[in-house]
N, CA, C and O atoms as a Tinker XYZ file with bonds, in Angstrom:
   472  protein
     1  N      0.802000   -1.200000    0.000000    73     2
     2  CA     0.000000    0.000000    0.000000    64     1     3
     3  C      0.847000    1.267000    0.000000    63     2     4     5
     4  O      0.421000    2.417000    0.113000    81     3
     5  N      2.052000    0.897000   -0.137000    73     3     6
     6  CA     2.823000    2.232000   -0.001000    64     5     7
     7  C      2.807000    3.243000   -1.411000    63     6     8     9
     8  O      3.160000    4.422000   -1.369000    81     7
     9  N      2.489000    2.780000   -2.242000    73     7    10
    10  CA     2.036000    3.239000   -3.763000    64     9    11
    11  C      0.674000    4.213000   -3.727000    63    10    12    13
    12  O      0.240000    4.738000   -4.752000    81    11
    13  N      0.129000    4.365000   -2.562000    73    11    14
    14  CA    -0.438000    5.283000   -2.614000    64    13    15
    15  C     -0.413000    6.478000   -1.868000    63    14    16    17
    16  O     -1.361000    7.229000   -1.637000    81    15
    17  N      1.214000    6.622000   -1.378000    73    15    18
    18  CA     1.581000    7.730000   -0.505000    64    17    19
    19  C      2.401000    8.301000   -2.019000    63    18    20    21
    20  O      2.549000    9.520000   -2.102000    81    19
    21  N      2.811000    7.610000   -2.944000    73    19    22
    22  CA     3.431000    8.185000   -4.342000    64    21    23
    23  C      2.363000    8.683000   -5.497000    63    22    24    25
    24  O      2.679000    9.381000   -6.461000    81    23
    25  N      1.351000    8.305000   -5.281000    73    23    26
    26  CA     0.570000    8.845000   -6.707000    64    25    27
    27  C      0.068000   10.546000   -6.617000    63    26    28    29
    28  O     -0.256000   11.407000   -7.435000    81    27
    29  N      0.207000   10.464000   -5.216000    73    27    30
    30  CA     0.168000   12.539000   -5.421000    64    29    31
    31  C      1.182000   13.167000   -5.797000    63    30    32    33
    32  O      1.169000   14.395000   -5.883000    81    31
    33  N      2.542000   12.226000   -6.170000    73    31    34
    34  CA     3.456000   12.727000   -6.419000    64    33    35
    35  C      3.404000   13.400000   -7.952000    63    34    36    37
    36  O      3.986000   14.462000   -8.176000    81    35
    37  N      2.535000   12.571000   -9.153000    73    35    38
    38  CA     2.129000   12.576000  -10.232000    64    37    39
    39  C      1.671000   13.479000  -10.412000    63    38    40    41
    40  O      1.823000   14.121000  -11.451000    81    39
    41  N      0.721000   13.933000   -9.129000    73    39    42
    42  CA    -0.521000   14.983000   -9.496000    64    41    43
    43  C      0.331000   15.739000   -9.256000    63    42    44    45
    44  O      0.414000   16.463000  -10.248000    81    43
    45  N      1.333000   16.159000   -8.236000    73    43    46
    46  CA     1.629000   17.689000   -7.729000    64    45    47
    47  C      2.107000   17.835000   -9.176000    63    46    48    49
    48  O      1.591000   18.742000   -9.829000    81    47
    49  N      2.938000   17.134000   -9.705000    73    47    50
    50  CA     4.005000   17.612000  -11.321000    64    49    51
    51  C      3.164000   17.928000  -12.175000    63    50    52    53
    52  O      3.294000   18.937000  -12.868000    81    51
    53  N      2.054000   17.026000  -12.276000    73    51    54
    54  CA     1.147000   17.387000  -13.385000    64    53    55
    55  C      0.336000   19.022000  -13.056000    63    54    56    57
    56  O      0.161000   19.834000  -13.964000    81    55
    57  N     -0.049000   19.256000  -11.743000    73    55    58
    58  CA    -0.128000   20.382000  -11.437000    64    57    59
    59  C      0.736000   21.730000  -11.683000    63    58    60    61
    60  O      0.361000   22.847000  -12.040000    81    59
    61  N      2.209000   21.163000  -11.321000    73    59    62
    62  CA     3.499000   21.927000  -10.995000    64    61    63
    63  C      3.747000   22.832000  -12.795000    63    62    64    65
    64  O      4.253000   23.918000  -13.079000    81    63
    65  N      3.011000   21.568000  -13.795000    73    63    66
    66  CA     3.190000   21.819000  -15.575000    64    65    67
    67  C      1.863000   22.956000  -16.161000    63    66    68    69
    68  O      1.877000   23.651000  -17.177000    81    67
    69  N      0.693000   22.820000  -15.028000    73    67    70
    70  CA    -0.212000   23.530000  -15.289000    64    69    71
    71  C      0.016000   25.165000  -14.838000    63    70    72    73
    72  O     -0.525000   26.199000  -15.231000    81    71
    73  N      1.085000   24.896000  -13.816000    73    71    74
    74  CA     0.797000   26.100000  -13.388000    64    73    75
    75  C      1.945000   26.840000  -14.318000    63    74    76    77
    76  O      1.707000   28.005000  -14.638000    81    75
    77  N      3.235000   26.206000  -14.792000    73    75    78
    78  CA     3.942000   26.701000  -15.642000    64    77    79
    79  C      3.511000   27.402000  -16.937000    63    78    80    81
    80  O      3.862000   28.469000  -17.441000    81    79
    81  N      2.570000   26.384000  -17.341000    73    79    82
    82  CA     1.749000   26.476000  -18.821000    64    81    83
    83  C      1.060000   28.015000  -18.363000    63    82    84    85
    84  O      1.376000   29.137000  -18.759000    81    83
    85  N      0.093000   27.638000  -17.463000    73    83    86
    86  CA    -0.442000   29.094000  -17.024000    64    85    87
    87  C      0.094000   30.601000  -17.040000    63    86    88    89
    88  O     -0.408000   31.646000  -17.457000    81    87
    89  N      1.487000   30.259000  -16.333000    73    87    90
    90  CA     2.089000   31.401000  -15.805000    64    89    91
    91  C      3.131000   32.262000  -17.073000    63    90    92    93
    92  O      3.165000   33.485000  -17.213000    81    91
    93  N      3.980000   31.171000  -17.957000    73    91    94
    94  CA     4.235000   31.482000  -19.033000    64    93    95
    95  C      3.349000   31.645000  -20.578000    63    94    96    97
    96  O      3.732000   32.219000  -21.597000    81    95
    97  N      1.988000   30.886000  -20.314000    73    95    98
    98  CA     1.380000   30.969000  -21.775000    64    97    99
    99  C      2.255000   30.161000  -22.736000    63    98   100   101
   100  O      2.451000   30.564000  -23.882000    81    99
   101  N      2.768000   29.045000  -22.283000    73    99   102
   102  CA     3.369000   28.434000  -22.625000    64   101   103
   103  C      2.103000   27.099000  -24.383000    63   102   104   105
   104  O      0.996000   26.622000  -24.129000    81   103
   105  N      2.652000   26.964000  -25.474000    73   103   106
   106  CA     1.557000   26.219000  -26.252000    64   105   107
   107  C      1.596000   25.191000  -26.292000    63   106   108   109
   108  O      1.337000   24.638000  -27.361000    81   107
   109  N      2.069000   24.145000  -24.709000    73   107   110
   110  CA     2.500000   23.026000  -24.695000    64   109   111
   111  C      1.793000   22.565000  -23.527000    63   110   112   113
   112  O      2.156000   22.839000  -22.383000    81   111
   113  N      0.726000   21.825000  -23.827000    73   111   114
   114  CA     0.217000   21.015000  -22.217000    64   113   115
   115  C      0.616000   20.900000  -20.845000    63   114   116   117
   116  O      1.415000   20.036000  -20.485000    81   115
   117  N      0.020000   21.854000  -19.945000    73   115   118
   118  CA     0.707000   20.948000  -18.827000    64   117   119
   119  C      0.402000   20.072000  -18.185000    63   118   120   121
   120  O      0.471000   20.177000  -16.960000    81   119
   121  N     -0.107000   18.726000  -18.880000    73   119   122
   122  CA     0.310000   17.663000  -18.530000    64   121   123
   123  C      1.820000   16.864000  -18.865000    63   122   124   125
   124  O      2.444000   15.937000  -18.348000    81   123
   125  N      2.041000   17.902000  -20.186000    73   123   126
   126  CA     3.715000   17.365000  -21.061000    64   125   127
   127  C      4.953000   18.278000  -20.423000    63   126   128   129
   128  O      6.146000   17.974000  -20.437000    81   127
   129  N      4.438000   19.307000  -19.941000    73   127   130
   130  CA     4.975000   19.733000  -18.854000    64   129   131
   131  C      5.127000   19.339000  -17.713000    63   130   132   133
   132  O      5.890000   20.133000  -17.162000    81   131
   133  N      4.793000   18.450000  -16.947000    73   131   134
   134  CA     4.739000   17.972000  -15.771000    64   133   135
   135  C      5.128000   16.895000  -16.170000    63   134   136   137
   136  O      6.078000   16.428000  -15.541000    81   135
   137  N      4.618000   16.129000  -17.264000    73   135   138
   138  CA     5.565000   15.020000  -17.273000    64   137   139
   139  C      7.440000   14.989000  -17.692000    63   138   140   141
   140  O      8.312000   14.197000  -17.336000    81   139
   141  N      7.507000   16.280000  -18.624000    73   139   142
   142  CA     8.905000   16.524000  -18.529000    64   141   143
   143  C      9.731000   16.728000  -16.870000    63   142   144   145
   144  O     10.851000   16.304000  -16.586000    81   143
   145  N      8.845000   17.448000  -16.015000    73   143   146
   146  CA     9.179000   17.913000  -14.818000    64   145   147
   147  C      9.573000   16.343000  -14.023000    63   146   148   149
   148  O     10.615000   16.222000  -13.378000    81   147
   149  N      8.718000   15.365000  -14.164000    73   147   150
   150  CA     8.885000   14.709000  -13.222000    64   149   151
   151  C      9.849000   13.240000  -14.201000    63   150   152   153
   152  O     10.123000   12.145000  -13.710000    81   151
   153  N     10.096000   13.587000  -15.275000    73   151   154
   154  CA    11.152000   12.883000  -16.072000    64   153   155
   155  C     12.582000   13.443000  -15.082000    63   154   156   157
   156  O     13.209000   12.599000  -14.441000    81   155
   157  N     13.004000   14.949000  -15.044000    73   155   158
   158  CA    13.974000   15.271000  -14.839000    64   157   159
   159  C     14.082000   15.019000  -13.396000    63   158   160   161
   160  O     15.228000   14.731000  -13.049000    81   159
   161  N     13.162000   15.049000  -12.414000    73   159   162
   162  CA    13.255000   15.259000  -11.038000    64   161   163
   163  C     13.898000   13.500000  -11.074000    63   162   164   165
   164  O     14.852000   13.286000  -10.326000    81   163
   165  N     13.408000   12.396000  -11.868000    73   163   166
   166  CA    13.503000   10.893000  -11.822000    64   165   167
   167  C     14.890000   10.661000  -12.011000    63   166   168   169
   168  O     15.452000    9.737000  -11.424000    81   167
   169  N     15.621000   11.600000  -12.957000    73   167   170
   170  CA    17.071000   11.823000  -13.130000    64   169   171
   171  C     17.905000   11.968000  -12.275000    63   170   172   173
   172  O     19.046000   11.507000  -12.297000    81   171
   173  N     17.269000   12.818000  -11.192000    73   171   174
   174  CA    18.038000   13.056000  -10.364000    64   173   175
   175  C     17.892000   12.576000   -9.189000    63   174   176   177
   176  O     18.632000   13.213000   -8.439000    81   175
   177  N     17.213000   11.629000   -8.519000    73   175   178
   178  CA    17.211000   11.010000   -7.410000    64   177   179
   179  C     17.205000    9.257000   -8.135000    63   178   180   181
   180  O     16.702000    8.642000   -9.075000    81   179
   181  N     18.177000    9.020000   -6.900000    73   179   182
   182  CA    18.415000    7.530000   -7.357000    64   181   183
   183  C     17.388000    6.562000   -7.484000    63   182   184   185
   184  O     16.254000    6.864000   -7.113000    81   183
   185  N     17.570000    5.692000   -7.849000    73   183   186
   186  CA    16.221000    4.721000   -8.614000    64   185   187
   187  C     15.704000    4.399000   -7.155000    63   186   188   189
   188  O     16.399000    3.912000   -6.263000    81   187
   189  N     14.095000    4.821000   -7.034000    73   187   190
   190  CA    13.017000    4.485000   -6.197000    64   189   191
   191  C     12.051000    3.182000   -6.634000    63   190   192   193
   192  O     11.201000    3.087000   -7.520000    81   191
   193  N     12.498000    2.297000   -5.723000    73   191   194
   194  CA    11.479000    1.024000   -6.196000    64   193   195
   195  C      9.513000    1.384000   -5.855000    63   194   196   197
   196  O      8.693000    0.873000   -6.617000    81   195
   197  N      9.122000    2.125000   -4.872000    73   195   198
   198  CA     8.193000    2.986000   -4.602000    64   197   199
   199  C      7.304000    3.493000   -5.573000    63   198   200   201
   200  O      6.130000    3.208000   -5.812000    81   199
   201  N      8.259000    4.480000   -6.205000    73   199   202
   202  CA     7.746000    5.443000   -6.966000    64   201   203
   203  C      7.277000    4.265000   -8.518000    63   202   204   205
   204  O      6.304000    4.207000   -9.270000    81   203
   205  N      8.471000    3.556000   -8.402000    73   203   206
   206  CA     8.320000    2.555000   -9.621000    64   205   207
   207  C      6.965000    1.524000   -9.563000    63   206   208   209
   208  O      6.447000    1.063000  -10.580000    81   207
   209  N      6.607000    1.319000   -8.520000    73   207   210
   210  CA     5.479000    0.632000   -8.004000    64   209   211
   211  C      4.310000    1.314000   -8.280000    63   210   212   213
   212  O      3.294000    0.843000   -8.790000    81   211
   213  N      4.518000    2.506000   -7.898000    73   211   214
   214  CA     3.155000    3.190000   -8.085000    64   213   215
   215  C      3.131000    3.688000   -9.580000    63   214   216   217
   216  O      1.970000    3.786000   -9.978000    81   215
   217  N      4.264000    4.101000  -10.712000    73   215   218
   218  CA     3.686000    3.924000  -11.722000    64   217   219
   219  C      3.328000    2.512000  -12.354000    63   218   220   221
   220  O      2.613000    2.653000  -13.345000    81   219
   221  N      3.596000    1.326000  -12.087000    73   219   222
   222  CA     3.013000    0.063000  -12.833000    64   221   223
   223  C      1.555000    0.049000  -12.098000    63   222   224   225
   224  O      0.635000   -0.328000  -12.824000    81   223
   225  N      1.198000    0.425000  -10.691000    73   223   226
   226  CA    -0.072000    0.387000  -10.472000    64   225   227
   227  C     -0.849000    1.158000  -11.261000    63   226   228   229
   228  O     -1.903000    0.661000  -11.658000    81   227
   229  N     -0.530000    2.418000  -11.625000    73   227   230
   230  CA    -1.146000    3.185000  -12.356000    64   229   231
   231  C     -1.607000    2.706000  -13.907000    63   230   232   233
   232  O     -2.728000    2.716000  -14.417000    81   231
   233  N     -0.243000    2.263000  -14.486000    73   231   234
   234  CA    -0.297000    1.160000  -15.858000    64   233   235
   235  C     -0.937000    0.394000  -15.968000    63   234   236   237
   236  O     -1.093000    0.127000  -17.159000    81   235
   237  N     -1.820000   -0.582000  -14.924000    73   235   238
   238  CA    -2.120000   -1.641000  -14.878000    64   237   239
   239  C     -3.960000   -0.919000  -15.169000    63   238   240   241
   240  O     -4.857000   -1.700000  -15.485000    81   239
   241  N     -4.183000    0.290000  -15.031000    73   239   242
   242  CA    -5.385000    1.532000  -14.813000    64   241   243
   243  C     -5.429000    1.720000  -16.288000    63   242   244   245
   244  O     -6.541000    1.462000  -16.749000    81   243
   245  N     -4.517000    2.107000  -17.186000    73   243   246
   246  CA    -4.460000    2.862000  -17.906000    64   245   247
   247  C     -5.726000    3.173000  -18.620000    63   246   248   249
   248  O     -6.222000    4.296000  -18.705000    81   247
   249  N     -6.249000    1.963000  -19.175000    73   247   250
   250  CA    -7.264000    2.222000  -20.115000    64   249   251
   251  C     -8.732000    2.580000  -19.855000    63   250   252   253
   252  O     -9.735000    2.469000  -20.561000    81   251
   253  N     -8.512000    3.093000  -18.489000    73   251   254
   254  CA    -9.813000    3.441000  -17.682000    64   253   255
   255  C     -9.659000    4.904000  -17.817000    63   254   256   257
   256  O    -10.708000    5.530000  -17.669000    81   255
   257  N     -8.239000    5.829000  -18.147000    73   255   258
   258  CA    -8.194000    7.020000  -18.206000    64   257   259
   259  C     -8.709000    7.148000  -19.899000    63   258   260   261
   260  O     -8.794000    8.174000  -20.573000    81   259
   261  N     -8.852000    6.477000  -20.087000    73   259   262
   262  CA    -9.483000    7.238000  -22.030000    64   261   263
   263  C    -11.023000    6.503000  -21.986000    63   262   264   265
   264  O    -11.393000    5.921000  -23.006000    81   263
   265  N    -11.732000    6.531000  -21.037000    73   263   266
   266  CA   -13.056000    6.593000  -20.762000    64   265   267
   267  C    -13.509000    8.089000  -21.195000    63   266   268   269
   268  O    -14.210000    8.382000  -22.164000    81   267
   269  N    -12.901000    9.015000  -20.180000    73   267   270
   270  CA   -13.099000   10.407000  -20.195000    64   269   271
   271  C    -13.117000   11.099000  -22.046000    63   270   272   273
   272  O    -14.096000   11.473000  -22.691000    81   271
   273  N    -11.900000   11.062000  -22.393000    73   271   274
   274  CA   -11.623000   11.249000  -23.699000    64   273   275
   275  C    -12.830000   11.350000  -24.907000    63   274   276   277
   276  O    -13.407000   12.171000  -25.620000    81   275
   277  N    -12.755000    9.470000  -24.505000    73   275   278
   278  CA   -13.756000    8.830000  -25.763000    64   277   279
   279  C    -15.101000    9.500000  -25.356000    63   278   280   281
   280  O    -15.834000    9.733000  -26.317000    81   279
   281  N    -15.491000    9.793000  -24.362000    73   279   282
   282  CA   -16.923000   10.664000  -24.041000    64   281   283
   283  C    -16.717000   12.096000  -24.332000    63   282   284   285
   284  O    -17.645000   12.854000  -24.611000    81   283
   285  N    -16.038000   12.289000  -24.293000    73   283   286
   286  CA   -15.924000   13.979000  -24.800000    64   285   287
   287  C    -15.897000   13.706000  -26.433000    63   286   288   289
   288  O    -16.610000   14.456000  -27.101000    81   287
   289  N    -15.165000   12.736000  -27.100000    73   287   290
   290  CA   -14.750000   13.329000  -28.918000    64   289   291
   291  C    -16.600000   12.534000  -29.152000    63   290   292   293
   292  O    -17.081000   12.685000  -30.275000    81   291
   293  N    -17.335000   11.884000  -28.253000    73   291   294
   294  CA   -18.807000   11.439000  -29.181000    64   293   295
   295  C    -19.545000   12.575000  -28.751000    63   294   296   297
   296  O    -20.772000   12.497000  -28.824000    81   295
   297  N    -18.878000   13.907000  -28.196000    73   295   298
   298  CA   -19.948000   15.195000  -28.334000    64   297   299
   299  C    -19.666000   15.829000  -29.600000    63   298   300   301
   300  O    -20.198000   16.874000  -29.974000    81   299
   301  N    -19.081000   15.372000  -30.045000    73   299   302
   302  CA   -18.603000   15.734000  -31.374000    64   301   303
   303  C    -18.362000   15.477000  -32.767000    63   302   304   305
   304  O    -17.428000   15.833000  -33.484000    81   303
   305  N    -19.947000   14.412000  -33.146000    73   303   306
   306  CA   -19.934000   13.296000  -34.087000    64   305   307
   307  C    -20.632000   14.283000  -35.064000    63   306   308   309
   308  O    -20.944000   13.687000  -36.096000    81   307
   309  N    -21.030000   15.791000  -35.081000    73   307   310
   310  CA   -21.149000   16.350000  -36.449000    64   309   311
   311  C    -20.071000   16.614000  -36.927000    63   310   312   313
   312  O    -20.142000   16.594000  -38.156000    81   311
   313  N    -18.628000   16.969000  -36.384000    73   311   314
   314  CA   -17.784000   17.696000  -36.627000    64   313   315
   315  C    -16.990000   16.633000  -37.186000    63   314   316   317
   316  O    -16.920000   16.655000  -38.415000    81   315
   317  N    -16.316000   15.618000  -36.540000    73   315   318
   318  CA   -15.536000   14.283000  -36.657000    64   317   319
   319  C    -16.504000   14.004000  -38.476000    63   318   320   321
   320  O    -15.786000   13.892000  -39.470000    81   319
   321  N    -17.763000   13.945000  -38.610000    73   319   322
   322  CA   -18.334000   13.148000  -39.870000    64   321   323
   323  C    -17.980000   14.423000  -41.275000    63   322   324   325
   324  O    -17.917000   14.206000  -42.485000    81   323
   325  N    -17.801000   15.741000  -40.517000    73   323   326
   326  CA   -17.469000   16.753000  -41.239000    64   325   327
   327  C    -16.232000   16.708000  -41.895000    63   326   328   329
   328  O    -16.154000   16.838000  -43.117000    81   327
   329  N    -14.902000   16.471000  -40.905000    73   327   330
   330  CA   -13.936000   16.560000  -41.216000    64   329   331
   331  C    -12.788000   15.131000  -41.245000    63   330   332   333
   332  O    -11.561000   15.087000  -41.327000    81   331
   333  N    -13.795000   14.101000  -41.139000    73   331   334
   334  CA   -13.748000   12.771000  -40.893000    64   333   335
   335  C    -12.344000   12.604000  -42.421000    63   334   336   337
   336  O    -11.227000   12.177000  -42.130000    81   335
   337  N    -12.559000   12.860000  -43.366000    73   335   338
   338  CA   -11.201000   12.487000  -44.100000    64   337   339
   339  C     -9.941000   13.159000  -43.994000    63   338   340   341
   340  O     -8.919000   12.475000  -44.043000    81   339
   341  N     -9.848000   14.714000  -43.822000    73   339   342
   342  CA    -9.103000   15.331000  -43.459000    64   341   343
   343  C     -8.022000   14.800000  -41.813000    63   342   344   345
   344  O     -6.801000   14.810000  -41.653000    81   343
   345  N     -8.814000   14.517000  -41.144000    73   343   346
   346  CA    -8.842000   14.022000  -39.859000    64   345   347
   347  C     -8.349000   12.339000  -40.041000    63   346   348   349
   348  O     -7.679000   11.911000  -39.102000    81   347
   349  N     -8.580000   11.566000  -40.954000    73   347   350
   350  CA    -7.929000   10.039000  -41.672000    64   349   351
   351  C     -6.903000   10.249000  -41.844000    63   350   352   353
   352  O     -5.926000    9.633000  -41.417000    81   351
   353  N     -6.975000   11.831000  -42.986000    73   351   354
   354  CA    -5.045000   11.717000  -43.561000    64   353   355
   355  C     -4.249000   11.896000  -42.884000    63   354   356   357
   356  O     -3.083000   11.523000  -43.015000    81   355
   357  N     -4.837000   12.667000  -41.784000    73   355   358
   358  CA    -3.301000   13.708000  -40.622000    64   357   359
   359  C     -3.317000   12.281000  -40.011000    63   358   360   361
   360  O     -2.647000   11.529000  -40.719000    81   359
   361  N     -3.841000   11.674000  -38.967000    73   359   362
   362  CA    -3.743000   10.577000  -38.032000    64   361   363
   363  C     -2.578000    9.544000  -38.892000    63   362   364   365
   364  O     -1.469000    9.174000  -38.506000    81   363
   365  N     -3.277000    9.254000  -40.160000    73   363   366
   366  CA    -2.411000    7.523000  -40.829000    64   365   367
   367  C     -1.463000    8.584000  -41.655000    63   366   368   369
   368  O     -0.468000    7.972000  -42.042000    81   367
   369  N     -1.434000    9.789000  -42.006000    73   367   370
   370  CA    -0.009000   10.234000  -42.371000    64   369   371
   371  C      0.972000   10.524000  -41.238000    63   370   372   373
   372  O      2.149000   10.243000  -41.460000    81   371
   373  N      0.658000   11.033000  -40.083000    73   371   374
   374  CA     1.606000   11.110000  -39.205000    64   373   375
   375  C      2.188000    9.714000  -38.436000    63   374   376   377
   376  O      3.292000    9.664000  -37.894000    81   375
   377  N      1.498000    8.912000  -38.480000    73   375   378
   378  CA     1.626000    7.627000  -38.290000    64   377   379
   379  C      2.669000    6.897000  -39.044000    63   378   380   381
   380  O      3.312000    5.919000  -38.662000    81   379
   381  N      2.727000    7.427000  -40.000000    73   379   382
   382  CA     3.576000    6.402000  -41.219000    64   381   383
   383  C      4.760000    7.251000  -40.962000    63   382   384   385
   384  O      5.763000    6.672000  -40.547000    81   383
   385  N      4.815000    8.807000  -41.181000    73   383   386
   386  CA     5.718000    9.393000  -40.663000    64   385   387
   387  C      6.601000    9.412000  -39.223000    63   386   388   389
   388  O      7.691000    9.982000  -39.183000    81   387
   389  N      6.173000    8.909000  -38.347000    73   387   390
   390  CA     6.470000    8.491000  -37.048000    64   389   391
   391  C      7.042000    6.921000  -36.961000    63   390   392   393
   392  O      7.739000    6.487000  -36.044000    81   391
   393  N      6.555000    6.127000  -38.202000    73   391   394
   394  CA     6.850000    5.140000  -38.087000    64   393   395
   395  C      8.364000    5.605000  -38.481000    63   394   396   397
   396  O      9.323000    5.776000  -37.727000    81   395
   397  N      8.271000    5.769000  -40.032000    73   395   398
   398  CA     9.010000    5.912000  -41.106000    64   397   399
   399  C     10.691000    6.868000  -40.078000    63   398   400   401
   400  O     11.870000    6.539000  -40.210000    81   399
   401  N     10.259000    7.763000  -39.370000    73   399   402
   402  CA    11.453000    8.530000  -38.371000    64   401   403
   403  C     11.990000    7.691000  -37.285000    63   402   404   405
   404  O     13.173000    7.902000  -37.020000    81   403
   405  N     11.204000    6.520000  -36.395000    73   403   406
   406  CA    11.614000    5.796000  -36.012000    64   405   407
   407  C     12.562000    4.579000  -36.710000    63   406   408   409
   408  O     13.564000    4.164000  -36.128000    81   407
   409  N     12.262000    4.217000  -37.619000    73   407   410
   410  CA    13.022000    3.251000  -38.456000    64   409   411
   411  C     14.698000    4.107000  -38.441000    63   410   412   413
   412  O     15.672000    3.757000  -37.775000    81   411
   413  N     14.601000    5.375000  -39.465000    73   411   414
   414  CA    15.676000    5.796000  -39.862000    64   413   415
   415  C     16.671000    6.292000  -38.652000    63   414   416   417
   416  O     17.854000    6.580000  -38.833000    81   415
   417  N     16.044000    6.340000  -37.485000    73   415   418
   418  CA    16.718000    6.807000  -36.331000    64   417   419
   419  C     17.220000    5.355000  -35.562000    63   418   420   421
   420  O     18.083000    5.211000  -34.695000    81   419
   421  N     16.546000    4.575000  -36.068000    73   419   422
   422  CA    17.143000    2.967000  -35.086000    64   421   423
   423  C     18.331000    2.620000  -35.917000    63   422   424   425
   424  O     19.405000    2.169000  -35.519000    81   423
   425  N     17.913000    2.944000  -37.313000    73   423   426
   426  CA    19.087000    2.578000  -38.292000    64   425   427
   427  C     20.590000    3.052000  -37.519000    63   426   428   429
   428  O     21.538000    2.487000  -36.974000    81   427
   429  N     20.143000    4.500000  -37.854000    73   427   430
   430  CA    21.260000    5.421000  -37.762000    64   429   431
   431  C     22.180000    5.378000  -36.076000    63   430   432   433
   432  O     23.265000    5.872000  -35.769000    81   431
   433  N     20.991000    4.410000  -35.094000    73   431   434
   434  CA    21.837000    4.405000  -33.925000    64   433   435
   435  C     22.531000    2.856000  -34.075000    63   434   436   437
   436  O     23.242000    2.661000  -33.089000    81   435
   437  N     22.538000    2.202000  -34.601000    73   435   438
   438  CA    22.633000    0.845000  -34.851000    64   437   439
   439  C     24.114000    0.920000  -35.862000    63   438   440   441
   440  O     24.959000    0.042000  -35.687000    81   439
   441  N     24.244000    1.511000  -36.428000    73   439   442
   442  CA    25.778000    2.343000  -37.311000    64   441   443
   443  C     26.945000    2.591000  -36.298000    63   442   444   445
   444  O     28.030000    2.081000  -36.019000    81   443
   445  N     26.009000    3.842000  -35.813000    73   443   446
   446  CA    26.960000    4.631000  -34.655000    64   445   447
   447  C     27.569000    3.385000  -33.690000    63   446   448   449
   448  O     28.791000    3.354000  -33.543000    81   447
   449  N     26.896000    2.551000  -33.156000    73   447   450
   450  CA    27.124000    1.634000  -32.260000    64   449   451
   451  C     28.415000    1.262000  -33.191000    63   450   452   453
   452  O     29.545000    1.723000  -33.030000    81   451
   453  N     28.045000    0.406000  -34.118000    73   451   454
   454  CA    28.720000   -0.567000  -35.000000    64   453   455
   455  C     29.933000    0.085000  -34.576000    63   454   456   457
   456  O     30.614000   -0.402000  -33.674000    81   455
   457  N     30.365000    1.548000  -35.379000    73   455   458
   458  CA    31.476000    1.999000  -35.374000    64   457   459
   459  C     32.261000    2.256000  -34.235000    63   458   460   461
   460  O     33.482000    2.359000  -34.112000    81   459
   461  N     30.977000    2.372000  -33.104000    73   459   462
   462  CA    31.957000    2.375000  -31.951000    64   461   463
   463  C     32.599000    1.307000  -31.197000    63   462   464   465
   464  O     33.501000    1.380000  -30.362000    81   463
   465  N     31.927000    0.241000  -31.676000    73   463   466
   466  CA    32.522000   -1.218000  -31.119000    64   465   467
   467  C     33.803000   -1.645000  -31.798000    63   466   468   469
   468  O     34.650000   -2.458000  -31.429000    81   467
   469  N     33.734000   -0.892000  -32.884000    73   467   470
   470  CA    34.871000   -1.703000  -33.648000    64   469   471
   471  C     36.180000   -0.944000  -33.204000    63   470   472
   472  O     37.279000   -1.313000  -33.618000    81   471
């Protein structure tokens, strides 16, 4: 049960990104803010088996947080049927593109290695 003296830890960062976003007008979520925040804070304190606990408890949740989501985008089934192809191409083009940048970047670290082993 000690995993739940760590999950406010989540919220304060995710908070800590809102209030950044807020305070700068920043055009970047602060939830991606807070999660950068609590990437770097993870850097710097030595590996917590705790903290590690309470994010796999959280993981094990996940798909209960896009409940919320999926009920908000079906208030929005004139708009989605409106722009429903436009909205196809960006999703499966950025997709292929994300694929397609991951590939060339595994390549390109998979080289670097090579050369450095040798």
């Amino acid at each position: 049960m000690k995993f739940i003296l760590y999950i406010p830890l989540f919220i304060i960062f995710q908070l800590a990104g809102n209030k950044l976003k807020a305070l700068f007008g920043l055009p970047v979520p602060g939830a991606t803010i807070g999660m950068l925040l609590l990437l770097i804070f993870l850097f710097m304190i030595p590996q917590n088996k705790n903290i590690t606990n309470a994010a796999h408890k959280l993981l094990l949740h996940l798909p209960l947080f896009f409940i919320p989501a999926g009920v908000g985008i079906m208030q929005y089934t004139e708009i989605l049927q409106q722009d429903s192809l436009a909205l196809f191409v960006s999703v499966f083009g950025s997709t292929i593109l994300c694929f397609l940048f991951a590939a060339w970047l595994t390549q390109r670290l998979l080289r670097s290695e090579k050369t450095l082993t040798k």
